[in-house]
N, C-alpha and C positions, 0 to 999 in steps of 0.2 A: 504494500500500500504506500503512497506518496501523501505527505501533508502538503499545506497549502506554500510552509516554508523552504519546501525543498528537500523533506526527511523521508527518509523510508525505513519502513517496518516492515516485519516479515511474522509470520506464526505459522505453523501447523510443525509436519516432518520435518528431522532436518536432518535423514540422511543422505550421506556424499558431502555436506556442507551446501546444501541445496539453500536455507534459510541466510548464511552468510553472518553466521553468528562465531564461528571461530572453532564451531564444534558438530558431532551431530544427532543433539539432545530435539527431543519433540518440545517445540515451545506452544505450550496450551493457551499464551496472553499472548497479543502483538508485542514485539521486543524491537527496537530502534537499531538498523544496524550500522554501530558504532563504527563500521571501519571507513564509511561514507561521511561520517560527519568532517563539517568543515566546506562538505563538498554541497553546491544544490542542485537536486537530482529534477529533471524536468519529466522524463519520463521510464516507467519502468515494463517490463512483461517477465511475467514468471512462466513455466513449462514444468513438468511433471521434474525433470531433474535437474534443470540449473535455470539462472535467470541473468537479465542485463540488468542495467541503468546504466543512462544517458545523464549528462550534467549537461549545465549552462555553458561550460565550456567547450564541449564537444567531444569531451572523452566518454568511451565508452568502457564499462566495468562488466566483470562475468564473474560466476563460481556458481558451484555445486559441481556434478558428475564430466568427467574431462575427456570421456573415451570417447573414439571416433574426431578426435579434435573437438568437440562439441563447442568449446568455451571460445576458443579462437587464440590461442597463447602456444603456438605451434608445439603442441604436447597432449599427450592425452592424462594428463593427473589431474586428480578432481582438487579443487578447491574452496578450503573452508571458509574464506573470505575474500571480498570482492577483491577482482587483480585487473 
């Protein structure tokens, strides 16, 4: 989910690091993820195993499941926080 400030939260599953929380614990509450802060996220889409955000500046962040390239970080390792 995206606030109006630019934050994004994440909750449900988090295995692979699909939530982007650092871990891959099931978050039952929406939880803020920390590793975007600083940054303002303009748009996000989530998928069954990993997800983007897009910022104001034009970077583009990935994590959760890494196989097949999925994430786009010329590897396939999954990642527990946005890269």
């Amino acid at each position: 989910a995206l606030t109006a400030d630019g934050a994004a939260w994440s909750w449900g599953y988090g295995g692979e690091g699909r939530l982007g929380h650092g871990d891959e614990q099931i978050q039952s509450l929406p939880m803020r993820i920390e590793a975007l802060a600083g940054q303002r996220v303009v748009a996000v889409s989530a998928s069954l195993l990993h997800s983007l955000a897009l910022t104001a500046n034009g970077d583009v962040w990935s994590w959760g499941w890494g196989g097949q390239g999925l994430l786009g970080h010329g590897d396939q390792q999954n990642q527990l926080l946005p890269k």
